[in-house]
MOPAC internal coordinates of N, CA, C and O (Angstrom, degrees):
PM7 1SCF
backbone

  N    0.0000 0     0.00 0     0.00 0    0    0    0
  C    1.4338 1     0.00 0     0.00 0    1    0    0
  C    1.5308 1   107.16 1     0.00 0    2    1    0
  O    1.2310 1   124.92 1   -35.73 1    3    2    1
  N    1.0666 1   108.16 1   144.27 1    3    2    1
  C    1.9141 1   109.38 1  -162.05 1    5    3    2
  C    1.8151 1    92.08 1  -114.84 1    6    5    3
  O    1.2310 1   122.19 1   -16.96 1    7    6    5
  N    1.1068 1   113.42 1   163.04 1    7    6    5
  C    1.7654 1   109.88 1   178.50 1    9    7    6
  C    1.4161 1    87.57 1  -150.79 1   10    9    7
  O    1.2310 1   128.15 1   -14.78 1   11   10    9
  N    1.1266 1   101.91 1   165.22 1   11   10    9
  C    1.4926 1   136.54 1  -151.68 1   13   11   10
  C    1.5686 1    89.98 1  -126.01 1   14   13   11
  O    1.2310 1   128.27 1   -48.31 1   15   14   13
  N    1.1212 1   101.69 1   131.69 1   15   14   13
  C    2.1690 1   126.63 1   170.52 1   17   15   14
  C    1.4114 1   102.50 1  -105.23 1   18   17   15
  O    1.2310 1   121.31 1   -57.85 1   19   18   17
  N    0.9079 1   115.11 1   122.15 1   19   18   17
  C    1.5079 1   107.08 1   167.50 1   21   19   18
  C    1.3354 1   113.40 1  -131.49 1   22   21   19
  O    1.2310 1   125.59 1   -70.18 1   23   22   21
  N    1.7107 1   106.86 1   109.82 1   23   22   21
  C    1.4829 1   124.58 1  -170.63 1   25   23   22
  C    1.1122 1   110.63 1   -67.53 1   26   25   23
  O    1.2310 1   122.67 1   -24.30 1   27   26   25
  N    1.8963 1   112.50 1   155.70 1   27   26   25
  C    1.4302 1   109.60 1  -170.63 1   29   27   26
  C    1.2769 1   105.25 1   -94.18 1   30   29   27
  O    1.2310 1   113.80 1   -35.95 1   31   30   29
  N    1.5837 1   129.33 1   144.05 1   31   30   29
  C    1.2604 1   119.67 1   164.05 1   33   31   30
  C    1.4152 1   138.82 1  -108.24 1   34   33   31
  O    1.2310 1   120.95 1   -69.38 1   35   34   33
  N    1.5366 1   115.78 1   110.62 1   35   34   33
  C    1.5419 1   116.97 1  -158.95 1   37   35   34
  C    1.6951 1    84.21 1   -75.42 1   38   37   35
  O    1.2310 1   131.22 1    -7.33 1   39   38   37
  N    1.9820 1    95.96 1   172.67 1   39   38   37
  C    1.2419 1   111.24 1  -152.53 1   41   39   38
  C    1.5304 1   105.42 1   -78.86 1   42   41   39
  O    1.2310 1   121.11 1   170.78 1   43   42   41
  N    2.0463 1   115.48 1    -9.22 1   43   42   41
  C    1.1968 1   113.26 1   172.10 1   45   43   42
  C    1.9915 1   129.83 1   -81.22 1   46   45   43
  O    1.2310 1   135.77 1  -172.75 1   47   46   45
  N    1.7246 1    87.08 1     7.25 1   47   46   45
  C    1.3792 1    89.38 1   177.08 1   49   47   46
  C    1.4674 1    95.77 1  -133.84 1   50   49   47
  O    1.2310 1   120.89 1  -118.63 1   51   50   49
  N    1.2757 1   115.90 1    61.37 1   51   50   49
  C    1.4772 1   114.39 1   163.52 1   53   51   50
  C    1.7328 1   125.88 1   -69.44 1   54   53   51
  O    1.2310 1   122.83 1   144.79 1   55   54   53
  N    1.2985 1   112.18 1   -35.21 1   55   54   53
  C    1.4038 1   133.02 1   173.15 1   57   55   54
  C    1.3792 1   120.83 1   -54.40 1   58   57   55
  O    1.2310 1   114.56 1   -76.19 1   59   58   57
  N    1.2253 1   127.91 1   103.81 1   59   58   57
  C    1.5545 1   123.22 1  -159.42 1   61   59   58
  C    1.7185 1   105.62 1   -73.35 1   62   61   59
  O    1.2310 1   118.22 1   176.63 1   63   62   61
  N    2.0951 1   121.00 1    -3.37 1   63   62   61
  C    1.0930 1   111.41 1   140.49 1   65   63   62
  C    1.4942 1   117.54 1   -51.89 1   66   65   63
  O    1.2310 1   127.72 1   115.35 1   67   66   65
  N    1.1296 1   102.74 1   -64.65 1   67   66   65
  C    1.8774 1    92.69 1  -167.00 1   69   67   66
  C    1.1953 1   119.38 1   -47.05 1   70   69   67
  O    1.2310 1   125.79 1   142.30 1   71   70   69
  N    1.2418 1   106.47 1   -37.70 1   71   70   69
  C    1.8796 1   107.37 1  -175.90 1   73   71   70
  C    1.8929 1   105.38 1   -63.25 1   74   73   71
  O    1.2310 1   129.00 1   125.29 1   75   74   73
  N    1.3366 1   100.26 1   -54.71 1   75   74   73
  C    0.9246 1    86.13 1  -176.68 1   77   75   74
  C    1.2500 1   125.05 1   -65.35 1   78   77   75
  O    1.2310 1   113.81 1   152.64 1   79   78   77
  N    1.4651 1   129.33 1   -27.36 1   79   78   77
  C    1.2863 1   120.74 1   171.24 1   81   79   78
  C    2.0977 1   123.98 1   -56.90 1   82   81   79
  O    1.2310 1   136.37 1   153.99 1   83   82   81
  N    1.2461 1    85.92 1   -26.01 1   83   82   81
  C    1.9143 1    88.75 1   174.57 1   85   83   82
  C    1.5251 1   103.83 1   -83.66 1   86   85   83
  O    1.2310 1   119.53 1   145.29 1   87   86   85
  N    1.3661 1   118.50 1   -34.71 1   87   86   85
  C    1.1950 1   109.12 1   173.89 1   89   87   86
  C    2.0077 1   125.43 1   -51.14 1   90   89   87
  O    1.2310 1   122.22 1   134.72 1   91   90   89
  N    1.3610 1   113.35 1   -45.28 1   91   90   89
  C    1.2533 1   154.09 1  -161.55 1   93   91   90
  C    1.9922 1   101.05 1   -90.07 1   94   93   91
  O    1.2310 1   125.17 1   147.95 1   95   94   93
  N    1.3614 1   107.68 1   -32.05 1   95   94   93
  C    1.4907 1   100.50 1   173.49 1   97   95   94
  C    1.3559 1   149.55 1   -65.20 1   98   97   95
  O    1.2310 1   114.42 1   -44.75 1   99   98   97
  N    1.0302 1   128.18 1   135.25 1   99   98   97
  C    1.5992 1   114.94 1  -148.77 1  101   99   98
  C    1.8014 1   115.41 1   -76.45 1  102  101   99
  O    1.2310 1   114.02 1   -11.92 1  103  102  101
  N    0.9717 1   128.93 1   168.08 1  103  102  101
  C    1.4388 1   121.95 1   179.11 1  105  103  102
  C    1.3107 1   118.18 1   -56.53 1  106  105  103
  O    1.2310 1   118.19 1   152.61 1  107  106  105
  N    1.4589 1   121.05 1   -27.39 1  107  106  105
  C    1.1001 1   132.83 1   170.38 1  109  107  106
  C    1.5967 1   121.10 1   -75.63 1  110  109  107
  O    1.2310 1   125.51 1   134.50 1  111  110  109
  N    1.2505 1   107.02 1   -45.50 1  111  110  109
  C    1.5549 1   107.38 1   161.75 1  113  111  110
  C    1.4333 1   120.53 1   -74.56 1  114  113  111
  O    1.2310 1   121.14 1   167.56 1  115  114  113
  N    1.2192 1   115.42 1   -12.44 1  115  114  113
  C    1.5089 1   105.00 1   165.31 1  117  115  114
  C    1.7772 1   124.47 1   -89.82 1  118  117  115
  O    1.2310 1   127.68 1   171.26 1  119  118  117
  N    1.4065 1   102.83 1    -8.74 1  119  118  117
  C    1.5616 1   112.82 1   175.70 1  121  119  118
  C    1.5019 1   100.12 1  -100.01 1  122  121  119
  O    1.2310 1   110.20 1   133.97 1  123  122  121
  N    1.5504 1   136.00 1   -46.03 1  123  122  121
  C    1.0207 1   122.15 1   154.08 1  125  123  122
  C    1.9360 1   126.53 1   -23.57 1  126  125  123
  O    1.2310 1   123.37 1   113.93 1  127  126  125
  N    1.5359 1   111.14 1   -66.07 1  127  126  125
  C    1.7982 1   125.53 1   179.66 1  129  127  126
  C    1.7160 1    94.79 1   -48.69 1  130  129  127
  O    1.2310 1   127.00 1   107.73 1  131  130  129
  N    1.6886 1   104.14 1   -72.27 1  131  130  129
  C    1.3900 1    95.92 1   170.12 1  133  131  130
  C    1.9494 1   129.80 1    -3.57 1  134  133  131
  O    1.2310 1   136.33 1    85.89 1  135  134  133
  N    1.2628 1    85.99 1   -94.11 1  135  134  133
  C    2.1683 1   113.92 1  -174.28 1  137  135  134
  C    1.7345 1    86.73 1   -67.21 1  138  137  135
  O    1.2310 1   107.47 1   167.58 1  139  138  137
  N    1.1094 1   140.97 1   -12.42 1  139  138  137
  C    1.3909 1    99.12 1   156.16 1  141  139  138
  C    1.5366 1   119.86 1   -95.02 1  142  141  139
  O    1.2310 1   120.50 1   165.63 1  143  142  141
  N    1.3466 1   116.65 1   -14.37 1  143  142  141
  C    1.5749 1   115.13 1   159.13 1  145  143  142
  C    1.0400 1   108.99 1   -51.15 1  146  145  143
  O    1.2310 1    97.52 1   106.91 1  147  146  145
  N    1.0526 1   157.64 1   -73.09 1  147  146  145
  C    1.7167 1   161.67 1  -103.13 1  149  147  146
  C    1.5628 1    92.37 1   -79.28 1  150  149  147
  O    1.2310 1   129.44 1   -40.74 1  151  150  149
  N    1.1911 1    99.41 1   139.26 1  151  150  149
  C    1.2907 1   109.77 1   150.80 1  153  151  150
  C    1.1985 1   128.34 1   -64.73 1  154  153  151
  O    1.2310 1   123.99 1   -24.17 1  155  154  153
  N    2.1033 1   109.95 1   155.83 1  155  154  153
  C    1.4206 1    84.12 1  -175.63 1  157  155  154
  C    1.6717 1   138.16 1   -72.06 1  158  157  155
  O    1.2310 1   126.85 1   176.61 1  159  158  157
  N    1.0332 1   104.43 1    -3.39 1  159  158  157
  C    1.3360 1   109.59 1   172.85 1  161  159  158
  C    1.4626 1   122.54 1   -85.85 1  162  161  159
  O    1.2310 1   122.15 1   160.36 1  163  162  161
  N    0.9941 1   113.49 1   -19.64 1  163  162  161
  C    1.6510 1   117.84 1   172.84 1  165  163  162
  C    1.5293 1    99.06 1  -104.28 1  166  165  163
  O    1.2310 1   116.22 1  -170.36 1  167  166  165
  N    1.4836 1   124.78 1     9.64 1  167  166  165
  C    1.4609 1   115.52 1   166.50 1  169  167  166
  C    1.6844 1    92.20 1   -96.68 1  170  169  167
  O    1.2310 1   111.07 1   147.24 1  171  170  169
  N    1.1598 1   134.42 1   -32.76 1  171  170  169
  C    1.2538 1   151.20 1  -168.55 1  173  171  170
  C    1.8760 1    89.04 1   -60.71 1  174  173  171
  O    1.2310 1   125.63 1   111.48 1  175  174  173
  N    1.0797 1   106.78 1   -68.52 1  175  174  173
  C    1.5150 1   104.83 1   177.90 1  177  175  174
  C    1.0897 1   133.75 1   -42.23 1  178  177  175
  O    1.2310 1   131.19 1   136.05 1  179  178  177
  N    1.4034 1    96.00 1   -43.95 1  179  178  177
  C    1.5572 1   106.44 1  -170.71 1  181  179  178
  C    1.2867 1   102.40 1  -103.65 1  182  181  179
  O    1.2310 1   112.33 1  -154.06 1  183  182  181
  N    1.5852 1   132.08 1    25.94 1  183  182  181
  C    1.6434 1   129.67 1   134.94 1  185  183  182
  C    1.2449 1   104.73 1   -65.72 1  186  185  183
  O    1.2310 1   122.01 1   121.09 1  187  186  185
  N    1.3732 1   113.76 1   -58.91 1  187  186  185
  C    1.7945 1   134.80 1  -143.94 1  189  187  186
  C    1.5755 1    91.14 1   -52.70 1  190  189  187
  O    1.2310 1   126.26 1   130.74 1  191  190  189
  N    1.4828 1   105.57 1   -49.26 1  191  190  189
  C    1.5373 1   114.61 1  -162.90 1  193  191  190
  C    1.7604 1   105.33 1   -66.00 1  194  193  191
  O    1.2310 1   123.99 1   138.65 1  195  194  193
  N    1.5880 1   109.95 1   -41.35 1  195  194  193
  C    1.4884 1   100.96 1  -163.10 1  197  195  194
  C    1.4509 1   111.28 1   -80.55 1  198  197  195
  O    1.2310 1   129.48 1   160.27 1  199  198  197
  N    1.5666 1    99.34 1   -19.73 1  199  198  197
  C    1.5952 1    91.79 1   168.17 1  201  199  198
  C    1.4516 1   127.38 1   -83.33 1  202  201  199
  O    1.2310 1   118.79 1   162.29 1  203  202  201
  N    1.4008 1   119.92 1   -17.71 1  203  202  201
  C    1.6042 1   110.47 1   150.86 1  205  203  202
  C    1.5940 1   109.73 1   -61.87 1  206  205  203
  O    1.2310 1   115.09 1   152.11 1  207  206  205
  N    0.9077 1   126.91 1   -27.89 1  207  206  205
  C    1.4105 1   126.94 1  -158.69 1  209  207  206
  C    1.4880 1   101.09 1   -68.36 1  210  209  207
  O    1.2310 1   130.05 1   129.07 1  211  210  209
  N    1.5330 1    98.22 1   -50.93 1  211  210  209
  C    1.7486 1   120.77 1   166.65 1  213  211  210
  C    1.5053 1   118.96 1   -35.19 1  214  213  211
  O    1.2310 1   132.20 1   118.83 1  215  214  213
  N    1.3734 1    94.05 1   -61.17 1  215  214  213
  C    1.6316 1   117.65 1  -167.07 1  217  215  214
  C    1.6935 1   105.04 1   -74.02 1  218  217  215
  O    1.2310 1   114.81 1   145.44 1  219  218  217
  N    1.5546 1   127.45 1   -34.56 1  219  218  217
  C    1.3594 1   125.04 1   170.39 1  221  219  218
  C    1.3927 1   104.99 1   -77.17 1  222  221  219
  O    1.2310 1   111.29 1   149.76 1  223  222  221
  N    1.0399 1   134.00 1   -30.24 1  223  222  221
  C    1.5989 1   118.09 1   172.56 1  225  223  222
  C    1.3919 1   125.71 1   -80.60 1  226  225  223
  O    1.2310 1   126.47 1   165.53 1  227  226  225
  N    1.2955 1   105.17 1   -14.47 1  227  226  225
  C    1.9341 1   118.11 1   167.27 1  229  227  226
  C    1.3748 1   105.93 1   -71.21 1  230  229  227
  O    1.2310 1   121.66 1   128.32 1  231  230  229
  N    1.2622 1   114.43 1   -51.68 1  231  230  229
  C    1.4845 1   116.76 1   179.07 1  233  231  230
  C    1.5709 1   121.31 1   -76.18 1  234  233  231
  O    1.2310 1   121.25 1   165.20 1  235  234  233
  N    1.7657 1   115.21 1   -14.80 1  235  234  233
  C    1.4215 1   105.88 1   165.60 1  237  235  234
  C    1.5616 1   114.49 1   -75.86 1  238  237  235
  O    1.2310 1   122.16 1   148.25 1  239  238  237
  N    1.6256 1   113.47 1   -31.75 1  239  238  237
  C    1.4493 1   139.38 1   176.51 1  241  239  238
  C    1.8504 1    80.76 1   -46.14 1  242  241  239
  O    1.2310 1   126.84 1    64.03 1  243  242  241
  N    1.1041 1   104.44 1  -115.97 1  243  242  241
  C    1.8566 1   128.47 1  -177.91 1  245  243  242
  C    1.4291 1    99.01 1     8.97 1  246  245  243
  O    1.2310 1   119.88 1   110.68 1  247  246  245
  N    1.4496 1   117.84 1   -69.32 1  247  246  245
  C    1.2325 1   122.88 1   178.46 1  249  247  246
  C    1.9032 1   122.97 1   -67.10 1  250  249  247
  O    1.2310 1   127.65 1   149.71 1  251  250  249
  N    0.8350 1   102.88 1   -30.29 1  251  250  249
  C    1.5847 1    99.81 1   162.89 1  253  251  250
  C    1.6066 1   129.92 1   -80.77 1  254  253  251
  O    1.2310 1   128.32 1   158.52 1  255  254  253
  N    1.5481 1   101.58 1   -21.48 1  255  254  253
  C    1.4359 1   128.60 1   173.46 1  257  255  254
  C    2.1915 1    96.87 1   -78.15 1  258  257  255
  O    1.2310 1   112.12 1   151.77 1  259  258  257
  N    0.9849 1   132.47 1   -28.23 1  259  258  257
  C    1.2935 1   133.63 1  -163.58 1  261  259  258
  C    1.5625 1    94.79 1  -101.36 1  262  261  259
  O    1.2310 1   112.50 1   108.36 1  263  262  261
  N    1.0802 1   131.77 1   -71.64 1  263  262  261
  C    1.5934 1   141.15 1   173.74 1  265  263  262
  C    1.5361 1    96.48 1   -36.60 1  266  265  263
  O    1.2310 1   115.94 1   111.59 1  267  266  265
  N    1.2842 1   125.31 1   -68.41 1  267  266  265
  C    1.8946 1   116.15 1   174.63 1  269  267  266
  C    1.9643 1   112.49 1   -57.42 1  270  269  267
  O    1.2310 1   137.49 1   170.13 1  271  270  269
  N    0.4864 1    83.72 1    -9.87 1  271  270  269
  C    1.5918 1    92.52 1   169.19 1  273  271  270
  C    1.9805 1   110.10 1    80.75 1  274  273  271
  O    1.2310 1   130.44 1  -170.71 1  275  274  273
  N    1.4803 1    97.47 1     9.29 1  275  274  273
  C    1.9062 1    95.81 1  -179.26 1  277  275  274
  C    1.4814 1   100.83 1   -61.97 1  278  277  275
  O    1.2310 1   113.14 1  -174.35 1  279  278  277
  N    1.4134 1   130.58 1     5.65 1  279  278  277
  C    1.5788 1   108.54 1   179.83 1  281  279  278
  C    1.5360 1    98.80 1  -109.24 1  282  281  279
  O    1.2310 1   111.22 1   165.07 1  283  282  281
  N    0.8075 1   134.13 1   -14.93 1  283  282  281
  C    1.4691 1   153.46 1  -151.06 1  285  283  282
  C    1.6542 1    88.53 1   -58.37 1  286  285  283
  O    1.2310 1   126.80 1   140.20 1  287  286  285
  N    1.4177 1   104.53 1   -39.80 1  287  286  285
  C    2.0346 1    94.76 1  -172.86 1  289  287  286
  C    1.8744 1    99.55 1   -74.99 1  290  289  287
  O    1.2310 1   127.22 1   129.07 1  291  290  289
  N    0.7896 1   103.71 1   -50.93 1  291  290  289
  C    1.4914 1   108.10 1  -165.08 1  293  291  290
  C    1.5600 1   107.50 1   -41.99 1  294  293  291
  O    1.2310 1   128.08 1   127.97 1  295  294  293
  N    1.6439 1   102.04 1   -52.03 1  295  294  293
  C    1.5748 1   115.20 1   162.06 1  297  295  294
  C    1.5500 1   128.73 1   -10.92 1  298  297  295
  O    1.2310 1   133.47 1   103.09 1  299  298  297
  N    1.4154 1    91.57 1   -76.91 1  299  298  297
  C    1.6293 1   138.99 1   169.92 1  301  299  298
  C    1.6472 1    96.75 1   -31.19 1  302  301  299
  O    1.2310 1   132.57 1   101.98 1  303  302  301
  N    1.6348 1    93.33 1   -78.02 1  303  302  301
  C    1.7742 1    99.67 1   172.41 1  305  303  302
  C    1.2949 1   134.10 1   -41.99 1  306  305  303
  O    1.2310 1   121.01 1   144.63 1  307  306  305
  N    1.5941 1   115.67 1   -35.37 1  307  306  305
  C    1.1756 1   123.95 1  -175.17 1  309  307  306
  C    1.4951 1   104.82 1   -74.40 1  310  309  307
  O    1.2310 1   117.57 1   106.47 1  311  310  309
  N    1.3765 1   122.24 1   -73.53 1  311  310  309
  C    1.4585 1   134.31 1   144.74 1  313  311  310
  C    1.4460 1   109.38 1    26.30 1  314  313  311
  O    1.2310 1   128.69 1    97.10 1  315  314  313
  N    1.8104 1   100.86 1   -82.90 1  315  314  313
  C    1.2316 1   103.47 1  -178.94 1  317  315  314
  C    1.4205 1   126.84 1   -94.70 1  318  317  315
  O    1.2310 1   119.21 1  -172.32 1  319  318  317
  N    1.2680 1   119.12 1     7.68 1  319  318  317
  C    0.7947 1   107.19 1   154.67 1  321  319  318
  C    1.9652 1   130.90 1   -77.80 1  322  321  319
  O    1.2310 1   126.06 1   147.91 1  323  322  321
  N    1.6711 1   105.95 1   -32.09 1  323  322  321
  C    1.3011 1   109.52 1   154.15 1  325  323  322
  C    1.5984 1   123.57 1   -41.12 1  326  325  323
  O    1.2310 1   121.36 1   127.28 1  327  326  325
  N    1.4047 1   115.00 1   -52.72 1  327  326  325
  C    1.5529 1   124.39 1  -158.45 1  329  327  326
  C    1.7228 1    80.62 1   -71.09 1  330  329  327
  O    1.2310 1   108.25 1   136.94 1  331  330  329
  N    1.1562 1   139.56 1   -43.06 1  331  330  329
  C    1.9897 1   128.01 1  -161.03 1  333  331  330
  C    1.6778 1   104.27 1   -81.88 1  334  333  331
  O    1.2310 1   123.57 1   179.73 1  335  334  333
  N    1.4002 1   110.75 1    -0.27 1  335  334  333
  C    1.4525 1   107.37 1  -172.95 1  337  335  334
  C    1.4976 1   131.55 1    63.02 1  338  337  335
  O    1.2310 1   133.17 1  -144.38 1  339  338  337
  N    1.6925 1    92.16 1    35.62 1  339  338  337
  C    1.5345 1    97.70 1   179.05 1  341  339  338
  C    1.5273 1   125.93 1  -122.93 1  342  341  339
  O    1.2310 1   136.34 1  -140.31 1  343  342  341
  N    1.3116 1    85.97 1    39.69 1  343  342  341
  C    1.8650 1   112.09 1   172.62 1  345  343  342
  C    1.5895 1    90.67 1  -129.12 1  346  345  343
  O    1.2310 1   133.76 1   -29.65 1  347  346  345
  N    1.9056 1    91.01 1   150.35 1  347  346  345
  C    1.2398 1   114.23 1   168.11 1  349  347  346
  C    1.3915 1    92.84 1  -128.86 1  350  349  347
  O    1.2310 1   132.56 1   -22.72 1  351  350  349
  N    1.8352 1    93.33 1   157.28 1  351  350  349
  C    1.6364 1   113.62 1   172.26 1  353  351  350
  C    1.6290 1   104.36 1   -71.62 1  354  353  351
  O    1.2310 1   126.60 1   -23.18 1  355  354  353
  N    0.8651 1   104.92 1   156.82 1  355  354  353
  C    1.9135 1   116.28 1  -172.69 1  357  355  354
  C    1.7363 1   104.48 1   -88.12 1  358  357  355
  O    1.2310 1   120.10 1   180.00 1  359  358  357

């Protein structure tokens, strides 16, 4: 049995364009409309958050990239480049 939702419509989406356009919007355009509503303080948040979000998936990347062995050359490079004496301490 299938059921029917029937969304409410405030008086700024009276236009069955508009509806239909939120209806029709992509996940991305609807998280986009979202984060530019926010206030600034809950836009403030929801940086803080996406850049850990950022920063834990770089570091699951790094680490799954090291365990498969795609860093393994760079390694190599670094390596020797230490042993020829062509790194300096910072």
């Amino acid at each position: 049995m299938s059921r029917l939702f029937l969304l409410p419509i405030s008086p700024p989406l009276a236009s069955l364009g508009q509806l239909w356009y939120l209806l029709t919007m992509t996940k991305l355009e609807q998280i986009e409309k979202s984060v530019a509503e926010l206030s600034p303080e809950d836009l403030k948040a929801f940086a803080t958050w996406f850049e850990e979000l950022q920063a834990d998936m770089w570091d699951k990347q790094i680490e799954a990239d090291a365990k498969a062995g795609r860093l393994d050359k760079l390694l190599a490079e670094a390596r020797e480049e230490i042993a020829a004496g062509k790194l300096r301490d910072l």
